[in-house]
MARBA-3410 file (N, C-alpha, C, O; in Angstrom, 1 decimal):
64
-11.3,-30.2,-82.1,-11.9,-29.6,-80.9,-12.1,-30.6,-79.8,-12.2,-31.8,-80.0 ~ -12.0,-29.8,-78.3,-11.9,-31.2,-77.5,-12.6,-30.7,-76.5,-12.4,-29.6,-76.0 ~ -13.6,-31.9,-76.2,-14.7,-31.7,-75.2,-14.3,-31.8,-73.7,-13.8,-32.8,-73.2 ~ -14.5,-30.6,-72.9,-14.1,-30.6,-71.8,-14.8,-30.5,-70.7,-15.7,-29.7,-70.5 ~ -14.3,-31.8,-69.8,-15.3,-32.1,-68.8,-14.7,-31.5,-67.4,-13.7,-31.7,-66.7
-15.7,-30.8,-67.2,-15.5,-30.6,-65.6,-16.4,-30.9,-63.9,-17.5,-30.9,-63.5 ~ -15.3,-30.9,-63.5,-15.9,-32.1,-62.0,-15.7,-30.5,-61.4,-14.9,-29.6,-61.6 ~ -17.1,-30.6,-60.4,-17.0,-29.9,-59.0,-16.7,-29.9,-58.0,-17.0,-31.1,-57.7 ~ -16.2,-29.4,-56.7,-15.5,-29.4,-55.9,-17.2,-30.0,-55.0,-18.3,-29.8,-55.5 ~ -16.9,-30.8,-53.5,-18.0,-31.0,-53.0,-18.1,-30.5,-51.7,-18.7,-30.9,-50.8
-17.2,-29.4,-51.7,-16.8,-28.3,-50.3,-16.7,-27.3,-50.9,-17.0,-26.4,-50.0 ~ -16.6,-26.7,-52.1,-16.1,-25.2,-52.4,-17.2,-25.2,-53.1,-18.1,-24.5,-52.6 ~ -17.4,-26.1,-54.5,-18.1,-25.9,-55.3,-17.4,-25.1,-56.7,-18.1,-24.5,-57.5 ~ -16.0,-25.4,-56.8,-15.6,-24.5,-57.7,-15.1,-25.5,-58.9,-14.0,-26.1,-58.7 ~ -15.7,-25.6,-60.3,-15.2,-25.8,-61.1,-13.9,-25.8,-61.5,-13.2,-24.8,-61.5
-13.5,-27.3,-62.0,-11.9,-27.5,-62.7,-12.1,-28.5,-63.5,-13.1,-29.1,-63.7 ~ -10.8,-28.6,-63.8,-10.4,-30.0,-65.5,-10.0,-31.1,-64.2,-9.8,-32.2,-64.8 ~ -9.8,-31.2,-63.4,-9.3,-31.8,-62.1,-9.7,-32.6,-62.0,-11.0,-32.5,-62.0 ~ -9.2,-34.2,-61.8,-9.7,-35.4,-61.6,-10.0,-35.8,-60.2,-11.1,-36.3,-59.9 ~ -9.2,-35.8,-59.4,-10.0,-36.3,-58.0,-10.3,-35.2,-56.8,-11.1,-35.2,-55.9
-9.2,-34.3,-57.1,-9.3,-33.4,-56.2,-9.5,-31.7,-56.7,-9.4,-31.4,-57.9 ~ -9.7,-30.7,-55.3,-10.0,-29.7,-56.2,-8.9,-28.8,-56.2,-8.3,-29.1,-55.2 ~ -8.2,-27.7,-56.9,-7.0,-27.4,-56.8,-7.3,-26.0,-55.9,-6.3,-25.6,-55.4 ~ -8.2,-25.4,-55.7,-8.8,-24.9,-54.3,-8.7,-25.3,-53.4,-8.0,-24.5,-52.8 ~ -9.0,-25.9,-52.9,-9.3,-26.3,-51.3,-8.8,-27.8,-51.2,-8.6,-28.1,-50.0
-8.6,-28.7,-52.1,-8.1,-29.5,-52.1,-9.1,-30.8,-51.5,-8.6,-31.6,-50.8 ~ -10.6,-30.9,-51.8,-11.6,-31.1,-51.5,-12.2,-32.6,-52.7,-12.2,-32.5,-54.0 ~ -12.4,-33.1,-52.3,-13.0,-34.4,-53.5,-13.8,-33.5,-54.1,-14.3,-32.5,-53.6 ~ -13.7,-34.3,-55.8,-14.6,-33.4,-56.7,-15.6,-34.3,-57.4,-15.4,-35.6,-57.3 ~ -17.1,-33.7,-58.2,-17.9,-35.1,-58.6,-18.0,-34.4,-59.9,-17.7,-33.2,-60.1
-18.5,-35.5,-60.9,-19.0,-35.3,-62.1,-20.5,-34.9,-61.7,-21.0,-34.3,-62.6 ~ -21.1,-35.1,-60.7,-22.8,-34.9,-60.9,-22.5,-33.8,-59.9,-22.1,-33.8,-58.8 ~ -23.2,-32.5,-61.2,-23.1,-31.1,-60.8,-24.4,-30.8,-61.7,-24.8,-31.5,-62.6 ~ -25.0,-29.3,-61.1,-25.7,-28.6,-61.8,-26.1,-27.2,-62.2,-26.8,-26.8,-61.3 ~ -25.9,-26.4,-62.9,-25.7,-25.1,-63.4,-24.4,-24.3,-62.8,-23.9,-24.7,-61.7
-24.0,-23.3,-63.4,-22.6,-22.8,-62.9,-23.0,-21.4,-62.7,-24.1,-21.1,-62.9 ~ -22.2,-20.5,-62.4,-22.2,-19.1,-62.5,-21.1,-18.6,-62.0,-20.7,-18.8,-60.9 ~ -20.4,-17.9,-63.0,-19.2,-17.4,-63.1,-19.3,-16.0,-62.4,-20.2,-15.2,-62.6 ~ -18.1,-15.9,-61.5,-17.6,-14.6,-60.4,-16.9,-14.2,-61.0,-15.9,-14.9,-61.2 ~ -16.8,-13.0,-61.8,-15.9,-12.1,-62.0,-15.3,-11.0,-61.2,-14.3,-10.5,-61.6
-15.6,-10.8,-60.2,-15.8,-9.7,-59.0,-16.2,-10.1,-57.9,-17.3,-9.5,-57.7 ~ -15.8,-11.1,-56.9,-16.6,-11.8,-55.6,-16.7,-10.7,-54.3,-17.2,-10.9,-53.2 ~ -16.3,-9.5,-54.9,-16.0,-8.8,-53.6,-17.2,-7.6,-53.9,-17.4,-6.7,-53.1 ~ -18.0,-7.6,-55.2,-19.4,-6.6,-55.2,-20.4,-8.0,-55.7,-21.6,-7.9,-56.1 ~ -20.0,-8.8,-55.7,-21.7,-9.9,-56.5,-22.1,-10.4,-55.2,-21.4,-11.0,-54.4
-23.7,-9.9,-54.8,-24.3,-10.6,-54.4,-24.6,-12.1,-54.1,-25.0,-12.8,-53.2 ~ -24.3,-12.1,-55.3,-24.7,-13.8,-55.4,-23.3,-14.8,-54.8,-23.3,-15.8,-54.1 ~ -22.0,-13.9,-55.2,-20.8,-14.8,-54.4,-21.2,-14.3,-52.9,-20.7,-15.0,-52.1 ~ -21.8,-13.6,-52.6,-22.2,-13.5,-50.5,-22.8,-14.4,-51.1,-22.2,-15.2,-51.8 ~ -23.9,-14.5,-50.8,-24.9,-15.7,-50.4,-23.9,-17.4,-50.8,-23.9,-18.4,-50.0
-23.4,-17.3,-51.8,-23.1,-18.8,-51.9,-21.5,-18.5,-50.9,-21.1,-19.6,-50.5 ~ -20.9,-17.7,-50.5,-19.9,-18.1,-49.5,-18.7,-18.1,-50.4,-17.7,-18.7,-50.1 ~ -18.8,-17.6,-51.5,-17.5,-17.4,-52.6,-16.8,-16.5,-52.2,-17.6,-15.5,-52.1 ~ -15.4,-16.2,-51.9,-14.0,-16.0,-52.0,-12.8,-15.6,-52.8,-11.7,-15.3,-52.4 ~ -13.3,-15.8,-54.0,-12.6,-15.8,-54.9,-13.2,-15.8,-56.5,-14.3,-16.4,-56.4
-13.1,-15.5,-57.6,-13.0,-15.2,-58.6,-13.4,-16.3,-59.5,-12.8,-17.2,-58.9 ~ -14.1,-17.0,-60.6,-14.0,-18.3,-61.0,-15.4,-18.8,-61.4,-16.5,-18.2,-61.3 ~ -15.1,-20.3,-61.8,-16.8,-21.1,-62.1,-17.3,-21.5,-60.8,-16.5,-21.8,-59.9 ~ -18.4,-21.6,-60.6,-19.2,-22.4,-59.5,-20.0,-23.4,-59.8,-20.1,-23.6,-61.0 ~ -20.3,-23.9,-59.4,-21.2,-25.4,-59.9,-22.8,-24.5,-58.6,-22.7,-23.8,-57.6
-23.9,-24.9,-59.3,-24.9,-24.6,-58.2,-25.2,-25.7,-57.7,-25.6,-25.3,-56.6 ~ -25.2,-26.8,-57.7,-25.7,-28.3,-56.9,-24.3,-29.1,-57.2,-23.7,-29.4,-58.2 ~ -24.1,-29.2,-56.2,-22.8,-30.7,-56.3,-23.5,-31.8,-55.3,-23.8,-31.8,-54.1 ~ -23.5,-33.1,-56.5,-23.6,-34.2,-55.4,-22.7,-35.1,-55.2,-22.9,-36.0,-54.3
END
């Protein structure tokens, strides 16, 4: 089993296996992130309005 670490985007905010950059937006990514919430439907979740999501995927809620 293999432990998988993921960095957040510090412009999108969108979770990947991605080492420096984000494969979204193409944005530096950090290890110091905090809670996620997954978009299955960005085009009826409330919650992707408010955070400015576009697209389908993980989110990080704090990226520093």
């Amino acid at each position: 089993m293999t432990n998988l670490v993921y960095r957040a985007c510090k412009q999108c905010m969108f979770l990947s296996e991605t080492t420096d950059t984000c494969p979204r937006c193409g944005g530096p990514t950090s290890r110091e992130w905090q809670g996620f919430v997954a978009v299955v439907d960005y085009e009826k979740s409330d919650i992707a309005k408010r955070m400015g999501i576009s697209a389908n995927g993980r989110y990080a809620l704090k990226v520093r």
